[in-house]
MIZALO-102428 format. One record per residue (C-alpha): x, y, z; residue in one letter. Coordinates in steps of 0.25 Angstrom, whole numbers, plus 5000, padded with zeros to 4 digits. Example, Ala and Ser with C-alpha at 12.3 -4.5 7.8 and 13.67 -1.06 7.14 Angstrom:
2
504949825031A 505549965029S 
***
This chain:
216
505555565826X 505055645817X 505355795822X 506755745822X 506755695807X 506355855805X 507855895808X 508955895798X 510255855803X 511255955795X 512555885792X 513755955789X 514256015775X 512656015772X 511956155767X 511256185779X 509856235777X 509256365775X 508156415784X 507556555788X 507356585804X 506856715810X 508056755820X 508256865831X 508856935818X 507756935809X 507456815800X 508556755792X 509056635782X 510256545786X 510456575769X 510556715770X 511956695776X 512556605766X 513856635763X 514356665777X 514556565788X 513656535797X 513356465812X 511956435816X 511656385830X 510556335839X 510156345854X 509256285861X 508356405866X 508456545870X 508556595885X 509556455888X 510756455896X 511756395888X 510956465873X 511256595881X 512656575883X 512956545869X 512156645862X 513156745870X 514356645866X 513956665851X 513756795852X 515156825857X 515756735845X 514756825835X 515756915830X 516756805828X 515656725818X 515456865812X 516956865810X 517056745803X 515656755794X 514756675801X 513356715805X 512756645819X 511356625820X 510756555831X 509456465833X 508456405842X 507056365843X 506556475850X 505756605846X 506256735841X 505656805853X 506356725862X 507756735855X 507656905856X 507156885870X 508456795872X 509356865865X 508957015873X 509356935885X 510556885883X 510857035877X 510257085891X 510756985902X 512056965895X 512457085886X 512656985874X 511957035861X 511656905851X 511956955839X 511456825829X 510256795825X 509456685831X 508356595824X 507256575831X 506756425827X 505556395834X 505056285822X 506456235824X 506556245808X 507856295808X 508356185820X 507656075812X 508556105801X 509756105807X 509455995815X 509756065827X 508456005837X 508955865844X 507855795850X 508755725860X 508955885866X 507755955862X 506455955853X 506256115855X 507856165856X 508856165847X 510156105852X 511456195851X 511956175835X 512956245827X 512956245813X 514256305806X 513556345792X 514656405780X 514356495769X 513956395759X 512656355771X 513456215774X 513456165788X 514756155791X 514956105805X 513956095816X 513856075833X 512956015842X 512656045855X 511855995864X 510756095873X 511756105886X 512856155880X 513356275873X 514356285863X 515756345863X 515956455853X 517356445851X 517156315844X 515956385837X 516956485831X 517956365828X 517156295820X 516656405811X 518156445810X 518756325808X 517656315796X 518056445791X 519456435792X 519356255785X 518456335773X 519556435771X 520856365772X 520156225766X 520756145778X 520456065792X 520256115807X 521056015815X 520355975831X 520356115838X 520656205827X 520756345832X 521056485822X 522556465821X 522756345822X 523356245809X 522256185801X 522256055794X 522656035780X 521755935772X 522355795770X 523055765757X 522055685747X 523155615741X 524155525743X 525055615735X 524355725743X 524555665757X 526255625753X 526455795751X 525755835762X 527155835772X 527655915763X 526756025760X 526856125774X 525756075783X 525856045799X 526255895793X 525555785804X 525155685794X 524855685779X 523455705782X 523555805793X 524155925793X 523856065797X 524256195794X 524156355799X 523156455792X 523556585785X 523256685797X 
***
């Protein structure tokens, strides 16, 4: 009971902590990329089926993330050495080079802080997390996912989007929100507000839903 008190639960909108981890790239502080976006990941040990398959799924979205001013880093409770030993062979037997960095967290400090070690799973592997993280260090969305099975970058790269694009445009992402399609228009506050909403240009469904297109 009490290894499991150690863990913090991070909960959305909350300042996510700082640490400092050594990484295939040197040693780094999740600080030292305030002021851009970022994505932080875990997965449950190196030399893994399903692990392998997505380091090379997220490094085909690399670019993209790039594109939109986020930085990946991933995580598990495994040693350096066995990350570069990893990462050389997915680069030799599958001609995929990783080109993030990934924290090596055998004290699990970095886990335990994120909350990212579930007893029912593992005691020793960090289930598959994702933290959407803004420039401001927030935590602003967040996915489980349990050991046997991997996650679907497309939705990876429609969150951080659809996050992007809500900060920019100060509205809503409706169910399945894709780039292109019309976003949601805050409800009206008012009763006054809510009575002029027909009449103010919007996809009219209801005084509190309406959508709109985004400049392109």
């Amino acid at each position: 009971m009490e290894e499991k008190c150690e863990q913090n639960l991070p909960r959305i909108g909350d300042k996510v902590p700082d640490f400092e981890a050594v990484t295939t790239q040197g040693t780094i502080k999740l600080s030292d990329f305030k002021g851009k976006w970022v994505i932080l990941f875990s997965h449950p040990a190196d030399f893994t089926p399903v692990c392998t398959t997505e380091f090379i799924a997220f490094a085909k979205i690399y670019e993209e993330l790039k594109k939109r001013d986020v930085q990946l880093i991933g995580l598990s409770i495994d040693s350096i050495y066995s990350h570069i030993a990893w990462l050389r062979r997915i680069k030799e037997k599958l001609g995929v080079e990783i080109p993030f960095p990934v924290i090596a967290d055998l004290d699990m400090k970095v886990a335990k802080l994120f909350g990212m070690i579930h007893h029912s799973e593992s005691t020793t592997a960090a289930v598959r997390c994702v933290f959407f993280i803004d420039p401001d260090m927030a935590l602003r969305a967040m996915v489980y996912y349990p050991l046997n099975v991997g996650r679907n970058m497309d939705e990876v790269l429609r969150v951080i989007t659809a996050l992007q694009t809500a900060d920019k445009y100060k509205v809503a992402m409706p169910a399945n929100w894709n780039i292109g399609d019309k976003v949601i228009v805050p409800p009206p506050s008012t009763t006054e507000a809510a009575e002029k909403r027909a009449s103010e240009g919007f996809e009219y469904i209801d005084w509190f839903l309406c959508k709109k297109d985004l400049p392109e």
